[in-house]
VEXTOR-456888 format. One record per residue: x, y, z of N, C-alpha, C in turn. Coordinates in Angstrom, 2 decimals, padded with zeros to 5 digits, always signed. Layout:
BEGIN
<rec><n_px>X</n_px><n_py>Y</n_py><n_pz>Z</n_pz><ca_px>X</ca_px><ca_py>Y</ca_py><ca_pz>Z</ca_pz><c_px>X</c_px><c_py>Y</c_py><c_pz>Z</c_pz></rec>
...
***
This chain:
BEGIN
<rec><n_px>-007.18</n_px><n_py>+001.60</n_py><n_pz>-000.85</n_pz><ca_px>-008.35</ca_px><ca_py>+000.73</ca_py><ca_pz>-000.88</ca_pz><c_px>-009.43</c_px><c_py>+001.46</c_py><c_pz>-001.68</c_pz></rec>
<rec><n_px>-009.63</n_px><n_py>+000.95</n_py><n_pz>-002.85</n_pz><ca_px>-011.12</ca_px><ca_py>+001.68</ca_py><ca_pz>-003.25</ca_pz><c_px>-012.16</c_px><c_py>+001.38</c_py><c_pz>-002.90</c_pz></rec>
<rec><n_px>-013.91</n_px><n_py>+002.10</n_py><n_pz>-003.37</n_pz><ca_px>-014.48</ca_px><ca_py>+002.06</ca_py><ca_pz>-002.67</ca_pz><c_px>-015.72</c_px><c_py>+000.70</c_py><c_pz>-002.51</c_pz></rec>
<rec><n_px>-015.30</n_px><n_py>-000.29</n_py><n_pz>-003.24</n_pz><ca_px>-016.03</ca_px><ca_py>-001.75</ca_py><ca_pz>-003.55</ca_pz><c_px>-015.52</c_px><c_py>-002.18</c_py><c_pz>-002.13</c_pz></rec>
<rec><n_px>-013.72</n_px><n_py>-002.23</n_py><n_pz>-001.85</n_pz><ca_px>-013.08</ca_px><ca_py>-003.00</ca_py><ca_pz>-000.93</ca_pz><c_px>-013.68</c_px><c_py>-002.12</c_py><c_pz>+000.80</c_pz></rec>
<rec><n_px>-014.20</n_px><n_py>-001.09</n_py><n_pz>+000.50</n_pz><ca_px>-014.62</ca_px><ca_py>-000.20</ca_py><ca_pz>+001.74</ca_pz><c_px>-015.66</c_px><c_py>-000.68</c_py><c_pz>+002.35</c_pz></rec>
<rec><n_px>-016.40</n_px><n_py>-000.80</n_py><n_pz>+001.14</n_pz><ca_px>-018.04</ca_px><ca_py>-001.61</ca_py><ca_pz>+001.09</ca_pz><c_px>-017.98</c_px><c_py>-002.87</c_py><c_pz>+001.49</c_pz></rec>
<rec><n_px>-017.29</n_px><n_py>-003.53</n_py><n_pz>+001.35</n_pz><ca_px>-016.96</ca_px><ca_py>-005.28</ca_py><ca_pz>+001.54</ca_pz><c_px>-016.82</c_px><c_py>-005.46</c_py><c_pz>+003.19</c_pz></rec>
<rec><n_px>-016.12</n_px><n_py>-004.50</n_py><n_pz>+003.86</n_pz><ca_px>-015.75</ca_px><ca_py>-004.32</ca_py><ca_pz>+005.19</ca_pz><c_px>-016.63</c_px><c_py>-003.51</c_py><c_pz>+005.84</c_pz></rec>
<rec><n_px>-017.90</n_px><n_py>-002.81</n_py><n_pz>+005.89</n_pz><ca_px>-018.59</ca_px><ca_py>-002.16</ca_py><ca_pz>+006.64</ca_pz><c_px>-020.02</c_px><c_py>-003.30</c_py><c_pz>+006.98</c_pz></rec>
<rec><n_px>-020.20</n_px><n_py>-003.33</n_py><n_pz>+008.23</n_pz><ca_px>-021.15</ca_px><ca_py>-004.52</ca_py><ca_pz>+009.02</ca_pz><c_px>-020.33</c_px><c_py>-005.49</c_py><c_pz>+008.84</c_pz></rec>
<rec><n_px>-019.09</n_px><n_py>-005.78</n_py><n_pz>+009.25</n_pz><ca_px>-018.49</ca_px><ca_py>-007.05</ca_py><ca_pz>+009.33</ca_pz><c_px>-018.01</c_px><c_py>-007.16</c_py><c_pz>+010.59</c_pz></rec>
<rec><n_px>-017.82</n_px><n_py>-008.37</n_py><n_pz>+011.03</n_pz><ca_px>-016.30</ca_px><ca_py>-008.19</ca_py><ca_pz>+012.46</ca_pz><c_px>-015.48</c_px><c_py>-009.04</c_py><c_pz>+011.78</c_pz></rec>
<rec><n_px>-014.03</n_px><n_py>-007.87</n_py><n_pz>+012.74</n_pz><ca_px>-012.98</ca_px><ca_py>-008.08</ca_py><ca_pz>+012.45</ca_pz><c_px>-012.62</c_px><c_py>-009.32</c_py><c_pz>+013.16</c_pz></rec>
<rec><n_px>-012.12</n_px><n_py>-010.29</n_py><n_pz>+011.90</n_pz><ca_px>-011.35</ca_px><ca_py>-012.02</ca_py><ca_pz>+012.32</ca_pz><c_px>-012.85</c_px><c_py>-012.80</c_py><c_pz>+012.21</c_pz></rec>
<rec><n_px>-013.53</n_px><n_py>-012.48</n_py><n_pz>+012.20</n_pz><ca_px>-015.16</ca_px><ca_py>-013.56</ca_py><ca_pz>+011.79</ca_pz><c_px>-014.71</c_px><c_py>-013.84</c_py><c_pz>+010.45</c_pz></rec>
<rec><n_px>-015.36</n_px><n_py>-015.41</n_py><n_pz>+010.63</n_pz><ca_px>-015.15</ca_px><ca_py>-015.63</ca_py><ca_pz>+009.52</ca_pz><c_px>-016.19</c_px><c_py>-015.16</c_py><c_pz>+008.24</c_pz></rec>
<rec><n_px>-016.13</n_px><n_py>-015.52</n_py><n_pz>+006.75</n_pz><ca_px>-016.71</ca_px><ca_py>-014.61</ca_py><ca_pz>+005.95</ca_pz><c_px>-018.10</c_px><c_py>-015.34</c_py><c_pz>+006.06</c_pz></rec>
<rec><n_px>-018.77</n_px><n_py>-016.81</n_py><n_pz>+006.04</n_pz><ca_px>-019.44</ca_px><ca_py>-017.12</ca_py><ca_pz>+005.86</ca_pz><c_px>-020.69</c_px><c_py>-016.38</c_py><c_pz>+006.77</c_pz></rec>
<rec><n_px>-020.22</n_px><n_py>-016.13</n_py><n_pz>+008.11</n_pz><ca_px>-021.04</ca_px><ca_py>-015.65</ca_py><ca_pz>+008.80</ca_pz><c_px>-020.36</c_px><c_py>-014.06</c_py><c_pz>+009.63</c_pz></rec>
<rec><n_px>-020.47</n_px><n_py>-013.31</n_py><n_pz>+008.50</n_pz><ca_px>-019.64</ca_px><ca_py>-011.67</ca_py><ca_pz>+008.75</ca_pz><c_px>-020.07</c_px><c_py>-011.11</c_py><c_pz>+009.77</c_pz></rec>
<rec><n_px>-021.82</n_px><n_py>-010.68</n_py><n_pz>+010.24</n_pz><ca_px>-022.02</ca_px><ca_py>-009.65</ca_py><ca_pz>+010.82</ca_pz><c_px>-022.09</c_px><c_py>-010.56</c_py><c_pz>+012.35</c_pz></rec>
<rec><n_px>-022.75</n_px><n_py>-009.39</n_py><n_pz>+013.21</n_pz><ca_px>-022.87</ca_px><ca_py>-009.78</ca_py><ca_pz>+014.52</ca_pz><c_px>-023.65</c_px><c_py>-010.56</c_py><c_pz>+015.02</c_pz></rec>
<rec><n_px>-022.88</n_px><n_py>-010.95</n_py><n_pz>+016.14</n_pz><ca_px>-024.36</ca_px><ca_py>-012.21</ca_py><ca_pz>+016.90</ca_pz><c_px>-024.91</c_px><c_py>-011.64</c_py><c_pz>+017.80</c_pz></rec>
<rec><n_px>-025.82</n_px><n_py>-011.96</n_py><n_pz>+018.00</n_pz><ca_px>-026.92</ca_px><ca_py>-012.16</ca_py><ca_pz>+019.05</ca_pz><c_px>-026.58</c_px><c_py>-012.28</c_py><c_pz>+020.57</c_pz></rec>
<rec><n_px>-026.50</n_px><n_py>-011.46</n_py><n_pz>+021.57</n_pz><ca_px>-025.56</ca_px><ca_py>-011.77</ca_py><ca_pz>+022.82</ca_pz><c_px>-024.32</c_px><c_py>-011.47</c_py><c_pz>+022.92</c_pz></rec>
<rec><n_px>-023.66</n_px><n_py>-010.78</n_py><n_pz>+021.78</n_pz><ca_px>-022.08</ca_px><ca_py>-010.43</ca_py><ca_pz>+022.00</ca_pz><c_px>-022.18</c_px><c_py>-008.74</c_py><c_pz>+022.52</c_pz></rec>
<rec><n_px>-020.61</n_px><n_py>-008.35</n_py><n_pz>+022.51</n_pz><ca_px>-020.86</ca_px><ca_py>-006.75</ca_py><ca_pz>+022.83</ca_pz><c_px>-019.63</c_px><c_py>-006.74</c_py><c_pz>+021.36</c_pz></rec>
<rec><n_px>-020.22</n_px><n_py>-005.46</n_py><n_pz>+020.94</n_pz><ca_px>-019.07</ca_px><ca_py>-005.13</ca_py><ca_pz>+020.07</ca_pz><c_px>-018.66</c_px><c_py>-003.11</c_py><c_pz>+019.98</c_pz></rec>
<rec><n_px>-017.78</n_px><n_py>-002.94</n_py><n_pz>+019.41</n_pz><ca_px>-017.28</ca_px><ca_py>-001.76</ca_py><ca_pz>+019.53</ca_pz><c_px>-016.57</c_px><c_py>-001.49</c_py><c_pz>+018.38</c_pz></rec>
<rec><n_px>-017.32</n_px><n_py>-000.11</n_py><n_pz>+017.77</n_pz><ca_px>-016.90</ca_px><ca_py>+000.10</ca_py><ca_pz>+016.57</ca_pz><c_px>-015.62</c_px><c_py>+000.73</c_py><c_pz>+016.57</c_pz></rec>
<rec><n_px>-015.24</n_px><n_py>-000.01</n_py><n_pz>+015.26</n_pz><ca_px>-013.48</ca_px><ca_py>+000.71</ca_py><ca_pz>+014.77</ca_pz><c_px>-013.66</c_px><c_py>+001.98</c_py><c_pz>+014.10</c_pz></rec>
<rec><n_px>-013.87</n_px><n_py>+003.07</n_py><n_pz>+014.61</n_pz><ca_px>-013.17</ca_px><ca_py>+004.20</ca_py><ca_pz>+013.96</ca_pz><c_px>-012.01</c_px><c_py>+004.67</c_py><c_pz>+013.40</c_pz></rec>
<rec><n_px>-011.76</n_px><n_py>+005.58</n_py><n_pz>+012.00</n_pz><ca_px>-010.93</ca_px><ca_py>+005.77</ca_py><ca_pz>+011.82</ca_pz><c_px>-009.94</c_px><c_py>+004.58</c_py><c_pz>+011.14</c_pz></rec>
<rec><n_px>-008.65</n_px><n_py>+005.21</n_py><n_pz>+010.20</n_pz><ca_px>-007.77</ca_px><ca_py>+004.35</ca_py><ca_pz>+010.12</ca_pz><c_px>-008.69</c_px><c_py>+002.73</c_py><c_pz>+009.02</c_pz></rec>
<rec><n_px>-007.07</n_px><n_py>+001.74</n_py><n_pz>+008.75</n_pz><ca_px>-007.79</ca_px><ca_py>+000.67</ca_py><ca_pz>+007.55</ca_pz><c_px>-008.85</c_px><c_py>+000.02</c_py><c_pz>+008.47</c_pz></rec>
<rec><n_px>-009.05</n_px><n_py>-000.22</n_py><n_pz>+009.35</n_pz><ca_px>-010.36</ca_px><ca_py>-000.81</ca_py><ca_pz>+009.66</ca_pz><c_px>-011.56</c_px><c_py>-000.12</c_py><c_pz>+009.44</c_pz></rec>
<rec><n_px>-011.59</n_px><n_py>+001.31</n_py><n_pz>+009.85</n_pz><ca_px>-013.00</ca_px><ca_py>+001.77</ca_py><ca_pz>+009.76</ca_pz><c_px>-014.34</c_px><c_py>+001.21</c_py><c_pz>+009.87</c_pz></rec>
<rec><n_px>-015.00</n_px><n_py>+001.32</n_py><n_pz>+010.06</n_pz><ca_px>-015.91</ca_px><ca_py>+000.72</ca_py><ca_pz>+009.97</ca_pz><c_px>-016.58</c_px><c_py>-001.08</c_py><c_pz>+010.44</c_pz></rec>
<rec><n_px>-015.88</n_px><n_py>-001.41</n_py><n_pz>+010.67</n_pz><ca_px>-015.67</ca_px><ca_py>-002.82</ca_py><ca_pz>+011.25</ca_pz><c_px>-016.15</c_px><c_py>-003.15</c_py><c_pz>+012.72</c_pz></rec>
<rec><n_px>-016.64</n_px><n_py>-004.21</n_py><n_pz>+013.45</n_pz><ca_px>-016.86</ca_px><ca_py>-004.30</ca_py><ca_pz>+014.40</ca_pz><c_px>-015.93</c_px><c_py>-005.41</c_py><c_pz>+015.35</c_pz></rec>
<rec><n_px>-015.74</n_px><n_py>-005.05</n_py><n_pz>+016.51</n_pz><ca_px>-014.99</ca_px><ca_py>-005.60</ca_py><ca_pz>+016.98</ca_pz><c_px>-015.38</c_px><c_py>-006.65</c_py><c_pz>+018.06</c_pz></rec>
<rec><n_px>-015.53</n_px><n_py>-008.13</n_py><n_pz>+018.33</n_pz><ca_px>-016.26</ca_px><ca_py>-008.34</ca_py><ca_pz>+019.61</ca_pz><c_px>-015.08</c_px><c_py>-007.97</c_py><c_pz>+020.69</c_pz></rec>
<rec><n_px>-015.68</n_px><n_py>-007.66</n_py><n_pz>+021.65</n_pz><ca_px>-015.37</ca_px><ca_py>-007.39</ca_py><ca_pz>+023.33</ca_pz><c_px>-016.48</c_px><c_py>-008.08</c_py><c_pz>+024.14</c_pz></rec>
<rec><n_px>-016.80</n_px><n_py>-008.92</n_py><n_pz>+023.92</n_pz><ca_px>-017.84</ca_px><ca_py>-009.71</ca_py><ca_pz>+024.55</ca_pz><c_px>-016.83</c_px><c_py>-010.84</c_py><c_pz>+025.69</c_pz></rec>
<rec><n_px>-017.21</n_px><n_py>-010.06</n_py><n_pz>+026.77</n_pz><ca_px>-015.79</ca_px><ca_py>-010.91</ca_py><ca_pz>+028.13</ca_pz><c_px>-014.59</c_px><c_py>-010.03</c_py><c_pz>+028.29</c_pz></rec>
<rec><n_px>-014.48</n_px><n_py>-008.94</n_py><n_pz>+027.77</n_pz><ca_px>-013.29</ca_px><ca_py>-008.10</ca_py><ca_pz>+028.11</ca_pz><c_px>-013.60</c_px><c_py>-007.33</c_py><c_pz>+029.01</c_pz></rec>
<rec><n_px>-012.62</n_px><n_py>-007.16</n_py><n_pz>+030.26</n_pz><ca_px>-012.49</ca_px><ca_py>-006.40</ca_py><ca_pz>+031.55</ca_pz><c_px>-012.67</c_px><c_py>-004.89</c_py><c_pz>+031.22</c_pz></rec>
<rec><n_px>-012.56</n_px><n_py>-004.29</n_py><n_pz>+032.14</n_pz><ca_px>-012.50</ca_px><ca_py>-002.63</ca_py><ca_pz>+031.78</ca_pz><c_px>-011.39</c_px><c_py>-002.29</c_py><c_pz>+031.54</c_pz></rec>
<rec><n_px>-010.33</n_px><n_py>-003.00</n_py><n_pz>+032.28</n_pz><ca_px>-008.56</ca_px><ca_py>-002.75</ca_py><ca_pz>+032.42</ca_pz><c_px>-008.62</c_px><c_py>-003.54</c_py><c_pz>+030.38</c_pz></rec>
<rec><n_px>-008.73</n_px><n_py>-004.46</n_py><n_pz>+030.10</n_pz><ca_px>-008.46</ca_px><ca_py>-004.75</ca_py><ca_pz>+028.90</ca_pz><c_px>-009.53</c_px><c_py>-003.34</c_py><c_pz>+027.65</c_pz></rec>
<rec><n_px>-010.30</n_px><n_py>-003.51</n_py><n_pz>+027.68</n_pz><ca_px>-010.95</ca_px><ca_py>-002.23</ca_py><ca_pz>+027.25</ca_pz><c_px>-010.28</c_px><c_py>-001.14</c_py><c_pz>+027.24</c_pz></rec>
<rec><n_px>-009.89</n_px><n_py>-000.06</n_py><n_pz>+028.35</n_pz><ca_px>-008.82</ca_px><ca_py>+000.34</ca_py><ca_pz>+028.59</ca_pz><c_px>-007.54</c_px><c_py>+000.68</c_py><c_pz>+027.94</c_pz></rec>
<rec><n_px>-007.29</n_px><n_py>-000.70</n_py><n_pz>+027.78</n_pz><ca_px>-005.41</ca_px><ca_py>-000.65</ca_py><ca_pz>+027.30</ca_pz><c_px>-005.58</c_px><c_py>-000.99</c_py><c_pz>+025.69</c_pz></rec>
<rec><n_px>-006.90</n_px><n_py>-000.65</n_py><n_pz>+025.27</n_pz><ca_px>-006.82</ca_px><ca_py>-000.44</ca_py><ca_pz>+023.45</ca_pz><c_px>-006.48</c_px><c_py>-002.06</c_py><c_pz>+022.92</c_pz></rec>
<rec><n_px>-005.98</n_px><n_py>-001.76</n_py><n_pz>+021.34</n_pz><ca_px>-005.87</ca_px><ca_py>-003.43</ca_py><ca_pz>+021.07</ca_pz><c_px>-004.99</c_px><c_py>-002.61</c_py><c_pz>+019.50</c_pz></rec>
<rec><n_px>-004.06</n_px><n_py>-003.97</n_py><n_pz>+019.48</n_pz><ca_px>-003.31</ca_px><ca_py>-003.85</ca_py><ca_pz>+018.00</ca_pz><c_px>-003.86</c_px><c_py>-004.74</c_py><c_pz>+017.22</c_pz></rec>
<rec><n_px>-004.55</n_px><n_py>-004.40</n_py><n_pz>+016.15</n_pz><ca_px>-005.11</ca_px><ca_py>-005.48</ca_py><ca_pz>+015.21</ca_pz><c_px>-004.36</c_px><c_py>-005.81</c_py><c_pz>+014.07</c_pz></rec>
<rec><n_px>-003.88</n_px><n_py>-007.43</n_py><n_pz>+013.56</n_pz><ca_px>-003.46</ca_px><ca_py>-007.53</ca_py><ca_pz>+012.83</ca_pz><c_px>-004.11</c_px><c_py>-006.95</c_py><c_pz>+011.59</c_pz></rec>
<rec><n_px>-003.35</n_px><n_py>-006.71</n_py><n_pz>+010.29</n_pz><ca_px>-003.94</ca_px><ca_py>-006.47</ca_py><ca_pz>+009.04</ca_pz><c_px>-003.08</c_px><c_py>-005.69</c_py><c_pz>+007.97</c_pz></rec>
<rec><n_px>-003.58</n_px><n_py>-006.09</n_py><n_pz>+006.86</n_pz><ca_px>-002.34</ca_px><ca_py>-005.85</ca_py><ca_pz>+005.44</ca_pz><c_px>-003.26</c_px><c_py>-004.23</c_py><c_pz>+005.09</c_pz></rec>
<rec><n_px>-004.09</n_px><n_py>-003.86</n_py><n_pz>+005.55</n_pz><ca_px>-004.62</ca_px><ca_py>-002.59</ca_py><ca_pz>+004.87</ca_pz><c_px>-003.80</c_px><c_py>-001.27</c_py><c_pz>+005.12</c_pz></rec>
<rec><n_px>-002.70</n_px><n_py>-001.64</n_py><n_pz>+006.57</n_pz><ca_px>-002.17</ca_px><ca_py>-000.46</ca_py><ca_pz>+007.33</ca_pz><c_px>-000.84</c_px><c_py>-000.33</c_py><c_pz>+006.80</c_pz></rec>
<rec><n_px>-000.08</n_px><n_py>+000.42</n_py><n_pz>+007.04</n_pz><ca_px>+001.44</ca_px><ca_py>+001.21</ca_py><ca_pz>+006.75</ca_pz><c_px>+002.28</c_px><c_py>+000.27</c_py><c_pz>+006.52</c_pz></rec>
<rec><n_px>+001.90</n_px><n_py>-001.04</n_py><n_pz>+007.14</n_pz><ca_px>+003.26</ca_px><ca_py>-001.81</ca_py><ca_pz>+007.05</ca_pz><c_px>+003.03</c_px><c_py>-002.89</c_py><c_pz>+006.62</c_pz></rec>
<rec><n_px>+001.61</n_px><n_py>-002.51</n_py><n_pz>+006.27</n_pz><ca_px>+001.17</ca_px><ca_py>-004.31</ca_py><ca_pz>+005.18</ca_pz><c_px>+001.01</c_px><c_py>-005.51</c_py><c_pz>+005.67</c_pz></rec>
<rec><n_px>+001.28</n_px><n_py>-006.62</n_py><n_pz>+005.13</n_pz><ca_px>+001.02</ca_px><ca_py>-007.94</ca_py><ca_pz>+006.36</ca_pz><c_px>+001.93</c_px><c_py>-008.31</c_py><c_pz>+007.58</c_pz></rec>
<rec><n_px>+002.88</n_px><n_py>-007.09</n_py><n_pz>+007.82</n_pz><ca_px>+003.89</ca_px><ca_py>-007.32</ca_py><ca_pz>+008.80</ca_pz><c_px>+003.04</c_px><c_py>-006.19</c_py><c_pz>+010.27</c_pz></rec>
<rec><n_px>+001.98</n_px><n_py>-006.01</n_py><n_pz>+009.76</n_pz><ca_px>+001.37</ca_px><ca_py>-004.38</ca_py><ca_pz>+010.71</ca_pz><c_px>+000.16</c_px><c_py>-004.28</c_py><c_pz>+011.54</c_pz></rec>
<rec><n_px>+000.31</n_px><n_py>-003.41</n_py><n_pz>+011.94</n_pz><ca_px>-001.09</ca_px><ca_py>-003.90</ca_py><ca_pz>+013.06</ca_pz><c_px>-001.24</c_px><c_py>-002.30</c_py><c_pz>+012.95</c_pz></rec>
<rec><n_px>-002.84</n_px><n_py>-002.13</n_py><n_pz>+013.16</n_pz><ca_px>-003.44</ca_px><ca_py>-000.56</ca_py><ca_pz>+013.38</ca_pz><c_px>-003.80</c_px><c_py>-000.90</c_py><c_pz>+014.98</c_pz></rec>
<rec><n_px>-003.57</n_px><n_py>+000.09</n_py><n_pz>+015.64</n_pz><ca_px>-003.81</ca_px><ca_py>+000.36</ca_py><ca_pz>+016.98</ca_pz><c_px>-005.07</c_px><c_py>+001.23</c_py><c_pz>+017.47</c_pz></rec>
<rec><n_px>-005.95</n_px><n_py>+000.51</n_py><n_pz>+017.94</n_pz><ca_px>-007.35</ca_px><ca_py>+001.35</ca_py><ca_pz>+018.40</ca_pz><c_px>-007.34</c_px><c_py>+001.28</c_py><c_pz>+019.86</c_pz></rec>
<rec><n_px>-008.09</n_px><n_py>+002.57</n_py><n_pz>+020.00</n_pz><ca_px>-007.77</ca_px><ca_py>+002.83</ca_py><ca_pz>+021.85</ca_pz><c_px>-009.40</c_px><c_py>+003.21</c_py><c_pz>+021.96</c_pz></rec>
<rec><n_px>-010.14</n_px><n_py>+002.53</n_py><n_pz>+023.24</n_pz><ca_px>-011.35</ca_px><ca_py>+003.41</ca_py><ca_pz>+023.27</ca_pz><c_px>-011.80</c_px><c_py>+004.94</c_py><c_pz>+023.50</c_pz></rec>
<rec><n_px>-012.71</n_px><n_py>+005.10</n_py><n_pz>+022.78</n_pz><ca_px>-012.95</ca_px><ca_py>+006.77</ca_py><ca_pz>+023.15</ca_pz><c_px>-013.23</c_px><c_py>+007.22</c_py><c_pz>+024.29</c_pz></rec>
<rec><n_px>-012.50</n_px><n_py>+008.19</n_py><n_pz>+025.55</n_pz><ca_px>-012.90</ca_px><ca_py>+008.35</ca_py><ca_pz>+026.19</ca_pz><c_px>-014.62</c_px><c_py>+008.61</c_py><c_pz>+026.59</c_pz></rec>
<rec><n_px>-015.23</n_px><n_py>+007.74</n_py><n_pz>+027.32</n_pz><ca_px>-016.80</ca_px><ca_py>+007.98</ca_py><ca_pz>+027.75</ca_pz><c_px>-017.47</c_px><c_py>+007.10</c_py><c_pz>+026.79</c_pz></rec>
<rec><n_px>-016.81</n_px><n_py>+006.44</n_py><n_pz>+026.05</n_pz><ca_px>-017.96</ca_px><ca_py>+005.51</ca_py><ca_pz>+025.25</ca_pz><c_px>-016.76</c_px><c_py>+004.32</c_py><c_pz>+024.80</c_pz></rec>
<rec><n_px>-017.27</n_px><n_py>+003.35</n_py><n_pz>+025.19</n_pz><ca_px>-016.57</ca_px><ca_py>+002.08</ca_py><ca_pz>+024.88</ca_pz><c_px>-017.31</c_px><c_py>+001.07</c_py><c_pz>+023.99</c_pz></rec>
<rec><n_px>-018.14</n_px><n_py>+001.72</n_py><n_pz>+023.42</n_pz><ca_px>-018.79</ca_px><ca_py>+001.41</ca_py><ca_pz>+022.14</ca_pz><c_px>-017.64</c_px><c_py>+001.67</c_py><c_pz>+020.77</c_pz></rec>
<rec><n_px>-016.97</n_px><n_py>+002.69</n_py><n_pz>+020.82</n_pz><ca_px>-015.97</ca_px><ca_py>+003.21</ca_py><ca_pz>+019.68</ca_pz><c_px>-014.84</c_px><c_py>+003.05</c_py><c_pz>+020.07</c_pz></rec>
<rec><n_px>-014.02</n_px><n_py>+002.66</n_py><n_pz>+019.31</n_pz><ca_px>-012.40</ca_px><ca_py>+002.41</ca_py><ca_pz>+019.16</ca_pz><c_px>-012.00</c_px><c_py>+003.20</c_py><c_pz>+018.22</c_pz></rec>
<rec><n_px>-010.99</n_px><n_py>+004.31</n_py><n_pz>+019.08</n_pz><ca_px>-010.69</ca_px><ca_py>+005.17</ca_py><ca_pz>+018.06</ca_pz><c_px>-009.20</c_px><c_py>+004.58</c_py><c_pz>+017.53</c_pz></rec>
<rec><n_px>-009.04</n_px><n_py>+004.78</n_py><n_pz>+016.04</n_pz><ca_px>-007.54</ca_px><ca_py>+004.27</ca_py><ca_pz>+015.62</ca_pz><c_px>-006.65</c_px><c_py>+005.66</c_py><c_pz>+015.99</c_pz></rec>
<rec><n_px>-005.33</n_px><n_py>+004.78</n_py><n_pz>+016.59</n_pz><ca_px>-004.59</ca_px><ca_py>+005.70</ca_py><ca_pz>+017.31</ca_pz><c_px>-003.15</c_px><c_py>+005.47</c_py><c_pz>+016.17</c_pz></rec>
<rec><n_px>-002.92</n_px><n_py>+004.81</n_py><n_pz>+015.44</n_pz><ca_px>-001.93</ca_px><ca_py>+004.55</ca_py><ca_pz>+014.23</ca_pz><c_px>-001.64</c_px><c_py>+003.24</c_py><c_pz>+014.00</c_pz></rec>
<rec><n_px>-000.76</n_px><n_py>+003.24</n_py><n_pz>+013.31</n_pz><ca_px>+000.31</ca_px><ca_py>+001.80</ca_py><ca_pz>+012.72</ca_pz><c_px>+001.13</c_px><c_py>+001.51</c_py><c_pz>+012.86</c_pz></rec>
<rec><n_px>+001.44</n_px><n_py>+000.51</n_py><n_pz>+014.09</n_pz><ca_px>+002.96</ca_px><ca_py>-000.46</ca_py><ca_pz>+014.31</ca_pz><c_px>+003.20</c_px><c_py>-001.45</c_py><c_pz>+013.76</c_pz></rec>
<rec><n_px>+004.53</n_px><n_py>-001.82</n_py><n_pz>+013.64</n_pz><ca_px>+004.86</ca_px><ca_py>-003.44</ca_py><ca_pz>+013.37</ca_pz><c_px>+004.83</c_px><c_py>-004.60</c_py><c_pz>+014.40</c_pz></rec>
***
C-alpha cells in the first residue's frame, strides 16, 4: 500500500460508508493498531465486555490473503480503546 492509499484510510471507520467516513456523535470506537488496517476506527458502540474480549476478524483485501482474508485484532490489555492486530486468516 503506498502512502496516498495510507492517507485515504486514517480518520475513517472500518465498513462506513465513504460518503460519511469519520465518526459519529454518541458511538464508542476503538482504534486499529498495527497490521492493513492501521489506523482506522472501529465502532463497538453496544458490544459486551465478553465480545470486546474475544477480538474481531475483519474482512479486507489489504491483508496476506487478499479478498479471501481477514486481519485479526484483539484488544490491548487495560485499554479497550486500541485493537491490537494479532495477524491474517482466511
Amino acid at each position: 500500500m503506498d502512502s496516498d492509499d495510507e492517507q485515504l484510510l486514517r480518520g475513517r471507520v472500518y465498513g462506513q460508508d465513504h460518503e460519511r467516513p469519520g465518526p459519529r456523535p454518541g458511538q464508542s470506537y476503538a482504534e486499529l493498531v498495527g497490521g492493513p488496517l492501521d489506523g482506522l476506527l472501529l465502532d463497538i458502540t453496544g458490544w459486551t465486555q465478553e465480545e470486546v474480549d474475544a477480538g474481531v476478524g475483519l474482512r479486507t483485501e489489504l491483508g496476506r490473503f487478499g479478498a479471501d482474508g481477514r486481519a485479526t485484532y484483539r484488544p490491548r490489555p487495560g485499554d479497550r480503546r486500541r485493537f491490537d492486530w494479532s495477524g491474517d486468516i482466511r
